[in-house]
C-alpha positions in Angstrom: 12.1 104.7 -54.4 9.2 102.4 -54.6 5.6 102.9 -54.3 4.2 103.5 -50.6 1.0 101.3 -49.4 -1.7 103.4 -48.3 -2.4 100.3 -46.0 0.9 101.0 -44.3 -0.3 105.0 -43.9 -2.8 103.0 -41.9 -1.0 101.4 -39.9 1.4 103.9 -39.0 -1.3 106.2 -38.0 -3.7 103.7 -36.0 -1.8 100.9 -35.1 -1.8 96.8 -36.3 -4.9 96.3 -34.7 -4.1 93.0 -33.0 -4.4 94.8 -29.4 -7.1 96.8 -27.4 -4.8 99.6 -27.4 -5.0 100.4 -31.4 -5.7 103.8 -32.5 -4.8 104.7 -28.9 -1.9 106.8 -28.0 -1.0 103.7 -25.8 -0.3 101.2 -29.1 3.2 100.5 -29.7 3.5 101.9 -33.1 3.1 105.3 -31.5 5.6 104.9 -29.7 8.5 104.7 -32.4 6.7 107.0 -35.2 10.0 108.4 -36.7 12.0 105.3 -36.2 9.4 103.3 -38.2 9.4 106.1 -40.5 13.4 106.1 -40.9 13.0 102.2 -41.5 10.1 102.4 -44.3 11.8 105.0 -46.2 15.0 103.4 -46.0 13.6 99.8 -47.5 11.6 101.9 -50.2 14.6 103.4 -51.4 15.9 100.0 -51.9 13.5 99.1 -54.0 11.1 96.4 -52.3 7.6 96.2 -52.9 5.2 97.2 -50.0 2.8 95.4 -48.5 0.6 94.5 -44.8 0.9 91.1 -44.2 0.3 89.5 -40.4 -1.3 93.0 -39.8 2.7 94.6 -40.3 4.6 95.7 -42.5 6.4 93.4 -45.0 8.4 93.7 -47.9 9.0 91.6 -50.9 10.9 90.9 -53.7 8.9 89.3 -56.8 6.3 88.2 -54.4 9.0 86.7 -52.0 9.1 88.1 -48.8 12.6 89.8 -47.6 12.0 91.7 -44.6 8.9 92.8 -41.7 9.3 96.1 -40.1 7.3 96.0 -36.5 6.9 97.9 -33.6 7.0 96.3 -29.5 6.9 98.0 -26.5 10.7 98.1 -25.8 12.0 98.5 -29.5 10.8 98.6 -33.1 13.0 96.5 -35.4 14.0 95.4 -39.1 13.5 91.4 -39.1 14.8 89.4 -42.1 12.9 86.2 -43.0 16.6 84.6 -44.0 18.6 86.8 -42.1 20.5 83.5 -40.8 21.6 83.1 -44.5 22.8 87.0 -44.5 26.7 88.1 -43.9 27.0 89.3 -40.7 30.3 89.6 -39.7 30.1 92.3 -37.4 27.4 90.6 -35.1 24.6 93.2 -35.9 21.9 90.5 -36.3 20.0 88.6 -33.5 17.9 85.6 -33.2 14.1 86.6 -32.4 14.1 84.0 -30.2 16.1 81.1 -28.6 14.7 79.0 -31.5 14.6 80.8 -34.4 16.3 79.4 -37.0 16.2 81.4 -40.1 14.7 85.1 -39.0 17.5 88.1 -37.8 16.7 91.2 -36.6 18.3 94.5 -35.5 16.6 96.4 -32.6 16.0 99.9 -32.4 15.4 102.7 -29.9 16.1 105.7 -31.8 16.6 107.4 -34.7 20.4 108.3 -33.7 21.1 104.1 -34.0 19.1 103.7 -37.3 21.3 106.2 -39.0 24.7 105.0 -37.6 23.4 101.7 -39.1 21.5 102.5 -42.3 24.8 101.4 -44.7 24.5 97.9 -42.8 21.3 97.8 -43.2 21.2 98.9 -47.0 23.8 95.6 -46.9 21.7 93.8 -45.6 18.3 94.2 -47.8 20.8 94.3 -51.1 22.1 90.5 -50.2 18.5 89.3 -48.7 17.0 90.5 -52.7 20.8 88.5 -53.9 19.9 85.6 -51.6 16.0 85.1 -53.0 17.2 85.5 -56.2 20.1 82.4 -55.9 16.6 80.5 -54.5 18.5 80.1 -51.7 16.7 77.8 -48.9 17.4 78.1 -44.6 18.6 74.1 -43.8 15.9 73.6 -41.0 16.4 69.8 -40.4 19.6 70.6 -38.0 16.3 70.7 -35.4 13.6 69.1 -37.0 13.8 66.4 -34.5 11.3 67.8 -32.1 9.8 65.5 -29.6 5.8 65.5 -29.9 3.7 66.3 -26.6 2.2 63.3 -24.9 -1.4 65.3 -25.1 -1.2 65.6 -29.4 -0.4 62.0 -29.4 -3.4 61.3 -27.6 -5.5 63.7 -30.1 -3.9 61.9 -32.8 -5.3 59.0 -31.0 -8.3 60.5 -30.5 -8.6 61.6 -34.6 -6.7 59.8 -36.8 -7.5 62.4 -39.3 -5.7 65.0 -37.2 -2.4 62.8 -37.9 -2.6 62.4 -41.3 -3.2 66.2 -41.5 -0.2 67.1 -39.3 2.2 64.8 -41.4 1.0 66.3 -44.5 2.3 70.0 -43.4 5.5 71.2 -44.4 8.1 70.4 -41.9 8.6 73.9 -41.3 4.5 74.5 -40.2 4.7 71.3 -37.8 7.9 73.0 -36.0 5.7 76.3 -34.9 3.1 74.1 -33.5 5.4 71.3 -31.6 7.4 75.2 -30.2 3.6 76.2 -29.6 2.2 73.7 -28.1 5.5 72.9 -25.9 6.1 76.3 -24.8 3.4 75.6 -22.3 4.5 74.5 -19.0 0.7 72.9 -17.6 -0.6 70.0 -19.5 -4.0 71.9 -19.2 -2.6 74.8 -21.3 -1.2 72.3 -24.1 -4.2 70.9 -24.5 -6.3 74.3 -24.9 -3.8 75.3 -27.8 -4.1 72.1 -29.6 -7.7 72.2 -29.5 -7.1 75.6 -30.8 -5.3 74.5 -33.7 -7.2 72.2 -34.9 -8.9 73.8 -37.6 -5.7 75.1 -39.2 -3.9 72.2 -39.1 -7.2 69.9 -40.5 -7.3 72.9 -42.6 -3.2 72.3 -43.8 -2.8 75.7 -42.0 0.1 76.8 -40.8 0.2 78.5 -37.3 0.6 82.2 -38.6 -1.2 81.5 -41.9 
């Protein structure tokens, strides 16, 4: 089994921190304490390396990461950063999100599911380590295609530098914001998060970096 992170210990006692409610019985980390238990232990025992990144738990694989274990208010979950790469042929994985392409998760509400489960997801983490070591890539340009908000083409306008900065990211960093910035129905709202942005993206910041 590898190594635990005290920084996890952490975590698993007071919370990510990202909320009000951390170190409160009310965070949502407190509310699956032996099913994010189950999960760490499991993924030690597989032999990935530890580590908080985005305030959660991650786990890597010769610095690559393979896997986040998080907790939310209706479920805590196992979430593969290539998951849509992984076997799946009984349907166990899920998309985080209508347009996710290359994270899969399962979702858990107790410990009763995460052991029915565990051989899967012992599977699972053995082919994601199999998959990073191929250097196999998730093909995003099946969507890359996204249409660019009327009020960032009027930034652009605005600061040509902002432009040159936002072609210059990876194509996977300009998805998040263009999914970002359109998730927001009022123009008002769109306008507020690109202002928000742009440091990072000036910066060659990604959204979560």
């Amino acid at each position: 089994m590898s190594q635990q992170n005290p920084l996890i210990d952490t975590y698993l006692t007071i919370g990510c921190g990202r909320c009000p409610l951390v170190n409160t019985p009310e965070c949502k980390v407190h509310t699956w304490p032996n099913e994010l238990q189950q999960l760490r232990e499991i993924v030690l025992d597989c032999g990935l390396t530890e580590e908080l990144k985005w305030s959660v738990p991650c786990y890597t694989h010769n610095k690559k990461n393979i896997l986040i274990v998080a907790a939310f208010k209706e479920y805590c979950s196992i979430s593969f950063f290539k998951g849509s790469l992984l076997k799946d042929p009984k349907g166990i994985l899920e998309k985080p999100g209508e347009n996710s392409q290359a994270a899969r998760l399962i979702r858990f509400t107790s410990v009763k599911q995460i052991d029915k489960l565990e051989k899967a997801i012992r599977g699972f983490i053995a082919d994601a380590i199999e998959l990073e070591n191929s250097g196999a890539k998730v093909d995003f340009s099946a969507k890359q295609n996204l249409d660019l908000p009327e009020e960032l083409l009027a930034k652009f306008d605005e600061l040509p530098a902002l432009r040159s900065a936002f072609n210059a990211l990876t194509p996977g960093r300009q998805r998040g914001y263009l999914l970002f910035f359109s998730a927001a129905k009022q123009s008002t709202t769109r306008l507020a998060r690109i202002d928000k942005c742009k440091p990072l993206i000036l910066a060659g910041k990604g959204l979560h970096d």
